[in-house]
Residue, then its C-alpha position, 0 to 999 in steps of 0.5 A: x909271741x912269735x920271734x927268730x933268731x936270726x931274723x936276718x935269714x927270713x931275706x932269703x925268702x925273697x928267693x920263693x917269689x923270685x923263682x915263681x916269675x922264672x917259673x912262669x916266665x920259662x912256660x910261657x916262653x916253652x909255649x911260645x916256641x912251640x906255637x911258632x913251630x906249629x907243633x904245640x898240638x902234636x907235642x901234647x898228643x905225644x905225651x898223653x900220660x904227661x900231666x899238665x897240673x902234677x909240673x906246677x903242684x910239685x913246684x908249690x911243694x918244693x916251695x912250701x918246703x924251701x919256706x920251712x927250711x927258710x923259717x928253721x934256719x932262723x930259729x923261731x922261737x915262741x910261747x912268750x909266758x910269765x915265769x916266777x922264781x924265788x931266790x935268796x937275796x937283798x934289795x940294793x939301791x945305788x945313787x950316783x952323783x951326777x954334779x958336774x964335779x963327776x967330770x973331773x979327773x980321778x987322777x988330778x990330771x986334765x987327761x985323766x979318766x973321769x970320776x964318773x967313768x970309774x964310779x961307772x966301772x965299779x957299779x958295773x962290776x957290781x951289779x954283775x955280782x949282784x945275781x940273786x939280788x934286787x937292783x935300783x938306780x938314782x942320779x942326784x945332783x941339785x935333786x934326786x931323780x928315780x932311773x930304774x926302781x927295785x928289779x931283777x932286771x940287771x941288763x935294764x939297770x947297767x943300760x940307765x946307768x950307762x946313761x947317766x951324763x952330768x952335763x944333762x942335768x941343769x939343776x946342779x949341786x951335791x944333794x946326797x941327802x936328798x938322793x938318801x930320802x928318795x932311796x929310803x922311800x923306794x925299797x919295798x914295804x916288807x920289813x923281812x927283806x934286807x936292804x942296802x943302799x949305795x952311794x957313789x959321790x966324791x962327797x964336794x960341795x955338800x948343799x946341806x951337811x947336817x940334813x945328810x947326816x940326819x938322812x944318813x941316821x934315819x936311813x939306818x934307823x929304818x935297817x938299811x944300810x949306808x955305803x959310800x963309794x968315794x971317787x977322786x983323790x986329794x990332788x985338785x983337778x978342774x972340771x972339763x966341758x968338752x973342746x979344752x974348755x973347763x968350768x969357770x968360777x965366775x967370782x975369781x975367773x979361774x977354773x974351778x978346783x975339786x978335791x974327793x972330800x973323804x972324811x965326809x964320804x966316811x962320816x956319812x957311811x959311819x952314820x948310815x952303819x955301812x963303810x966307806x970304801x975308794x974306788x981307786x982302791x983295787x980290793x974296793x969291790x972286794x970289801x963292799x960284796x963283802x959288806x953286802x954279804x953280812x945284809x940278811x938274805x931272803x927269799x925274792x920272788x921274781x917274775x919275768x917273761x920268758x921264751x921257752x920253745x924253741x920253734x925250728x924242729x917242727x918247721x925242719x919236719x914239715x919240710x921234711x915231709x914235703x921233700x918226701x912228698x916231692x918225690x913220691x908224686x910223678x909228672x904222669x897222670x894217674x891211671x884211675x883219675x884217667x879213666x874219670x870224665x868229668x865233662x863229656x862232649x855231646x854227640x852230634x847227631 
């Protein structure tokens, strides 16, 4: 695989052809002044030891030469090939809720930042803690979906976490069990490597409560260990649809109020032998790393595509080198090519 840099040089190689059209634009131009003065002949005899190909060969070096100083300059680099590393670490997989409920306020007030916009920034902090670690995301609300399964991709996973917007998901609800079962089925089936998942909800409107817990234990039962991340306060907020308008229930036609539901984040982190922690709490991602630490560490095997060329020198030596020949070779013909005729004109007789 071949790439640059700074792909946005390679546009100064439309400075060769462009100097080409002056080039032969300027010799038929020479030419055709001295045709009208009649001296074109005279000229070329004047100048016997000129030669009329050493001109145009000089020009393609320069050129050829421009075009490597052109390529280096935007630093190709090359030699795309799989690379393994193996570091010590868990397999974290972290599930978002993605209900509408996520849109509310962390604050109670309708301006406030959304929960799901914090719950983003303490996943985000996270994971850029997480260096010698495996990385999965899921996005639960009526159902739980895979976004990205284990990898030591981090750019790839904080980019789909990014994504996530409760107001592109039709089927909605709090199913934090479901978002359990999938998470427990997507580790990897090596029982040595200690595994961790976490859960961001504001823990509203369960679908099923004993189904979680049972999730919850079953999922400890396998050495995983729960977490929850809780986001909101107890103070009610409505939920915004955008343009002032908020969520309406349609029994009271009033808009609808959503609380974090914290005792029930806390029982289901107690049931999964994790901890729960707020994210409005300021040493929230301070206790959770650490929670993190006390998961047993192993040796992960990664393996990634990598460039690892750096391309630009050979390019700069061969331009180097043209320079050099640039110079060397003179517009005069050379004496011992002189003195070969290829083509000899028969003598009239």
């Amino acid at each position: 695989m071949f790439s640059f840099a700074y792909k946005y040089l390679l546009l100064l190689l439309l400075l060769v052809p462009l100097i080409v059209a002056l080039y032969l634009w300027s010799r038929v131009a020479r030419k055709k002044k001295l045709r009208r003065f009649g001296i074109h002949a005279e000229a070329a005899g004047l100048m016997a030891d000129a030669s009329r190909y050493k001109p145009s060969l000089k020009l393609s070096i320069a050129l050829l030469a421009l075009t490597m100083l052109i390529l280096g300059a935007a630093r190709p680099w090359g030699g795309l090939k799989d690379e393994k590393s193996t570091k010590e670490g868990i397999e974290v997989i972290i599930a978002v809720d993605a209900s509408n409920s996520m849109l509310a306020s962390v604050s109670g007030s309708d301006d406030g930042v959304s929960r799901m916009r914090q719950g983003k920034l303490i996943l985000e902090k996270l994971i850029n803690r997480l260096d010698n670690d495996r990385v999965g995301l899921i996005v639960f609300a009526g159902n739980a979906y895979t976004l990205i399964p284990v990898t030591g991709d981090f750019v790839s996973a904080k980019m789909f976490l990014n994504s996530i917007d409760p107001t592109q998901i039709s089927n909605q609800g709090t199913n934090i069990g479901a978002a359990i079962e999938l998470a427990t089925r997507s580790f990897t089936n090596d029982k040595n490597i200690g595994k961790a998942l976490i859960v961001i909800t504001d823990a509203e409107e369960l679908d099923d409560e004993s189904g979680v817990m049972k999730a919850a234990h079953d999922c400890s039962k396998q050495g995983i260990q729960l977490d929850v991340i809780g986001v909101g306060s107890p103070v009610p907020s409505k939920i915004p649809l955008g343009n002032g308008q908020f969520l309406i229930d349609p029994t009271t036609g009033s808009p609808v109020a959503t609380v974090l539901n914290e005792d029930l984040a806390a029982k289901i982190a107690g049931e999964g032998k994790g901890i729960y922690v707020n994210a409005s709490n300021n040493d929230a991602l301070n206790e959770l790393s650490k929670q993190l630490d006390t998961v047993k560490k192993t040796a992960l095997e990664t393996s990634f595509s990598a460039l690892h060329d750096e391309l630009f020198p050979i390019f700069l030596w061969i331009a180097f080198a043209l320079i050099i020949i640039n110079i060397v070779i003179i517009e005069k013909k050379n004496s011992w090519l002189a003195k070969i005729t290829f083509f000899k004109k028969e003598e009239k007789k």
